[in-house]
C-alpha positions in Angstrom: 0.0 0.0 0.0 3.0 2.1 1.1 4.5 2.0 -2.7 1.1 2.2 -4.5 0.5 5.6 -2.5 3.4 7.2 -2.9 3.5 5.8 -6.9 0.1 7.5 -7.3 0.9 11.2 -5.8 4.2 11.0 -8.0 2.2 10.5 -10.6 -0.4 13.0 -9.8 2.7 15.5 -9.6 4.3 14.8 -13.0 0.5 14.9 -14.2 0.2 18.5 -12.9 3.3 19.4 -14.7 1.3 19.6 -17.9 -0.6 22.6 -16.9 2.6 24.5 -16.2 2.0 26.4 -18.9 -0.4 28.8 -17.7 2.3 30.2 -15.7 3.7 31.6 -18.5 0.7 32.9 -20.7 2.0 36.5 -19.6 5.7 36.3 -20.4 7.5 37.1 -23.3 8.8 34.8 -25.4 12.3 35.5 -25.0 12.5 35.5 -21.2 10.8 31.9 -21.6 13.5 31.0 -23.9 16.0 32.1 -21.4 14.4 30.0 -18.5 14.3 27.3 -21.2 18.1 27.1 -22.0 18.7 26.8 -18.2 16.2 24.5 -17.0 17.0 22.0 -19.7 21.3 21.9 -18.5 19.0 21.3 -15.0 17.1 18.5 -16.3 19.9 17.0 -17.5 22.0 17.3 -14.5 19.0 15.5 -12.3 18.5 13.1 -14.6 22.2 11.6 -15.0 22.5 12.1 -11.4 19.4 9.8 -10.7 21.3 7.3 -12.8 24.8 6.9 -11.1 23.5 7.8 -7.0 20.5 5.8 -7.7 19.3 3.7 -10.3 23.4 2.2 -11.2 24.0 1.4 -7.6 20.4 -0.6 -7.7 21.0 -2.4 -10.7 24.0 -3.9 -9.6 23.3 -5.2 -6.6 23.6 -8.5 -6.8 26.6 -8.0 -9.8 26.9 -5.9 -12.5 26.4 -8.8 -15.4 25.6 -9.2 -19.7 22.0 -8.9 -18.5 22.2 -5.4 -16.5 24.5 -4.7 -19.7 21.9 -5.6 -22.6 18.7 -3.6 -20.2 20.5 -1.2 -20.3 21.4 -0.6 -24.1 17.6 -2.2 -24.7 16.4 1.3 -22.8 18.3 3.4 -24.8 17.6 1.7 -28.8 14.0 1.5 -27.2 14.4 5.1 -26.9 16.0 6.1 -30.5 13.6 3.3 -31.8 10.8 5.5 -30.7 12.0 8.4 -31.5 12.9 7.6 -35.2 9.3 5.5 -35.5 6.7 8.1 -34.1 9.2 11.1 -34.4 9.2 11.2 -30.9 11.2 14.9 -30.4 12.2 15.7 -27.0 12.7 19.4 -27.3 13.0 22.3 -25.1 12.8 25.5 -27.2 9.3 27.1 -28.0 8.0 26.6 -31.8 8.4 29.5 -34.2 8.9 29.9 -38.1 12.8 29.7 -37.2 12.3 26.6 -35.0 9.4 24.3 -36.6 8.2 20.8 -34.9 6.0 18.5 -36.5 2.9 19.4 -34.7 -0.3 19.0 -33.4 -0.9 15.0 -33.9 2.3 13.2 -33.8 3.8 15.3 -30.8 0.6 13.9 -28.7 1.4 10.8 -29.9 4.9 10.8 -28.8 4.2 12.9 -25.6 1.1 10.2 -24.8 3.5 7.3 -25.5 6.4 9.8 -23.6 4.4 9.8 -20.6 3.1 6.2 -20.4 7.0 5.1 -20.4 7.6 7.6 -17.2 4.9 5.9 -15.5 6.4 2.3 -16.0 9.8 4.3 -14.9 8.0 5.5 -11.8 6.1 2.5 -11.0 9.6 0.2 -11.0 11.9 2.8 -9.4 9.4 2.4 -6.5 9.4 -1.2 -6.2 12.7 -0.9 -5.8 12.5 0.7 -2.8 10.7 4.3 -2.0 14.0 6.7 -1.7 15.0 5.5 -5.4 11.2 5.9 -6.4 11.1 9.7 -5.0 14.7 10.3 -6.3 13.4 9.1 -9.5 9.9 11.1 -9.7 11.9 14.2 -8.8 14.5 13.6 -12.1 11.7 13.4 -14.4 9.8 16.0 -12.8 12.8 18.4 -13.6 12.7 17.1 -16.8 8.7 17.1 -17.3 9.1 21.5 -17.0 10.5 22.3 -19.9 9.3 19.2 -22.1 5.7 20.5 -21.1 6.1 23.6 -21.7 7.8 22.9 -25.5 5.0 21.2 -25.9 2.2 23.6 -25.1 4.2 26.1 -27.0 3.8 23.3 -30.0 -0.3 23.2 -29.6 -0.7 26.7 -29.7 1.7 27.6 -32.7 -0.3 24.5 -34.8 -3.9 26.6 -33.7 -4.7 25.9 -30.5 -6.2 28.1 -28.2 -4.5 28.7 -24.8 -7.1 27.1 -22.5 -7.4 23.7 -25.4 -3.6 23.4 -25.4 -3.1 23.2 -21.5 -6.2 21.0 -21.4 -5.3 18.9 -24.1 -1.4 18.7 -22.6 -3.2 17.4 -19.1 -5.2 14.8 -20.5 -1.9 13.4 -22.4 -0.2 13.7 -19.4 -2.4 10.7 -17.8 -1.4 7.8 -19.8 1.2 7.7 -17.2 -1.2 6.1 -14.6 -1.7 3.6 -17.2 2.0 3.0 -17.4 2.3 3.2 -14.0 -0.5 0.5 -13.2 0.8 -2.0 -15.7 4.2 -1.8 -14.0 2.7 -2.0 -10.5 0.5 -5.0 -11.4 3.2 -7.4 -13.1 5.9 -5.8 -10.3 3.9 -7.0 -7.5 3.7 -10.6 -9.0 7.2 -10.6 -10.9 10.9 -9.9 -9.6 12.0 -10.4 -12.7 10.2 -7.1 -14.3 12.1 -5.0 -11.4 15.4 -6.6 -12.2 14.6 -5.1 -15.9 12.6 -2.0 -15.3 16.0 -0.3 -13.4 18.3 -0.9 -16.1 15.3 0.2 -18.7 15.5 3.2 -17.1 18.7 4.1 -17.1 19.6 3.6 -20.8 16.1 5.7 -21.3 17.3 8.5 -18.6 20.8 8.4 -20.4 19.1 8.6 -23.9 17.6 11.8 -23.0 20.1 13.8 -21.2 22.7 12.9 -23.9 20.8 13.1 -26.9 18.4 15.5 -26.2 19.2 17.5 -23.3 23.3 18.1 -23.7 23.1 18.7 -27.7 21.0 22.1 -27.0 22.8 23.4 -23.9 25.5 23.4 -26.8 23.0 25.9 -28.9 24.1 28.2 -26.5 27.5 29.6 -27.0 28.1 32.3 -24.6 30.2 31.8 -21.9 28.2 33.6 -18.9 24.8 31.4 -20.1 27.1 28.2 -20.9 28.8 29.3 -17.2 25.4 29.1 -15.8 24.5 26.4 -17.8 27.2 24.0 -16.5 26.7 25.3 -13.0 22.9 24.3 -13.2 24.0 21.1 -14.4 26.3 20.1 -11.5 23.6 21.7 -9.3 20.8 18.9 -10.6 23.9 16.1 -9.8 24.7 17.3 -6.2 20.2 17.6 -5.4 20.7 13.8 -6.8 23.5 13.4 -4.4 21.9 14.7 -1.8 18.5 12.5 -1.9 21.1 9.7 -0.9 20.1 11.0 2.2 16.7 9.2 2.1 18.4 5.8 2.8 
C-alpha cells in the first residue's frame, strides 16, 4: 500500500506538470527561452544524477552482469527506436517559423506514448525501494518542465487556443497512470520485471540527457549562459547526491 501511495501522488505531480504552462501565458517569449536554455542543463543534470547515486548502484546489486548490460542498451535503442518510429522529439525550445516541430498530432502521440513510459519508470523505481522511487519522480519532474512547456508552445503555434492546449497537454499527461498500473500489477507478481525495469530506465534517462538534453545546452555559445549552464548542471547532480540521504 506504502509503494502504490506514494507511486500514485508521484504520478499526480508529474500529471500536474502539464498545466505549467499557464504560468507563462504573460511572459515574453524571449525570457521563456531564457528560462528554457537553463532549465533544460537542469534537467539533464537531475537526470544523470538519478542514474549513477540511484538507479546504477540498484541495478548492480547483486553484480553488474551481460544482463544489467543488454537492459540497459535495450532502454536506450527502445528510446532512439521511438523516437525515429513516431518522431518522438524531446525538445525544449518554444515553436516558431525559425524553429518548426511536426505538430499537433504526432507530438501527442509521442508525448502520450512519452508519458506512459515515465509511469512504467515510476512504478519500477518504487518497487525498488521508496528513496530510489522519490529520487526518480523528482528527475523526471525536472525534466517534465521544460518538455511540457515545449510542448504547449507546439499546440498553440499548430492553432490551439490557450485554455485547449493546457487541457489537451493534461489529458496526455495521464497515460502515465496507465503505465504506472501495468508496472505495479506485473511488479507486484514478478521480480523479474524490477530486475529489468532499473536498467530500462537508465539507458532511457541516459538517452535523454545525452541526446536531447546536452546537444541544445550546446546551442548556446556564450560563456556567462554556458557558465550558468554548467553550474545548473552540476547543481541537478549534487540535489541527486543529496536524496542519498533518504536511505
Amino acid at each position: 500500500m506504502e509503494v502504490l501511495l506514494y507511486s500514485l501522488i508521484s504520478i499526480l505531480i508529474i500529471s500536474l506538470a502539464s498545466l505549467i504552462g499557464i504560468i507563462f501565458l504573460s511572459v515574453k517569449s524571449n525570457k521563456l527561452e531564457n528560462f528554457l536554455i537553463y532549465s533544460i542543463a537542469f534537467s539533464a543534470g537531475t537526470l544523470l544524477g538519478d542514474v549513477f547515486m540511484h538507479l546504477l548502484p540498484e541495478a548492480v546489486k547483486k553484480g553488474f552482469n551481460l544482463q544489467t548490460s543488454f537492459f540497459i542498451l535495450f532502454g536506450i535503442g527502445f528510446s532512439l527506436g521511438i523516437e525515429k518510429i513516431i518522431r518522438w522529439r524531446h525538445c525544449h525550445y518554444l515553436t516558431s517559423k525559425n524553429h518548426p516541430h511536426h505538430l499537433s498530432t504526432m507530438n501527442l502521440v509521442g508525448e502520450g506514448f512519452h508519458n506512459f513510459i515515465d509511469g512504467i519508470i515510476i512504478g519500477g523505481s518504487y518497487l525498488a525501494s521508496i528513496p530510489i522511487g522519490i529520487a526518480t519522480t523528482i528527475a523526471v519532474l525536472f525534466h517534465e518542465i521544460p518538455q511540457e512547456i515545449g510542448d504547449f508552445g507546439v499546440l498553440v503555434y499548430a492553432g490551439f487556443s490557450k485554455r485547449k492546449a493546457l487541457i489537451t497537454n493534461f489529458l496526455i499527461s495521464l497515460t502515465s497512470l496507465l503505465g504506472l498500473s501495468i508496472s505495479l500489477l506485473i511488479g507486484f507478481k514478478s521480480q523479474v520485471l524490477i530486475s529489468f525495469l532499473i536498467p530500462f530506465a537508465i539507458g532511457n534517462f541516459i538517452y535523454i540527457a545525452t541526446a536531447d538534453l546536452i546537444p541544445e545546452m550546446h546551442k548556446e555559445t556564450t560563456m556567462r549562459k554556458s557558465i550558468i549552464q554548467i553550474t545548473l548542471f552540476i547543481l541537478g547532480i549534487l540535489i541527486m547526491t543529496a536524496l542519498l540521504l533518504l536511505n
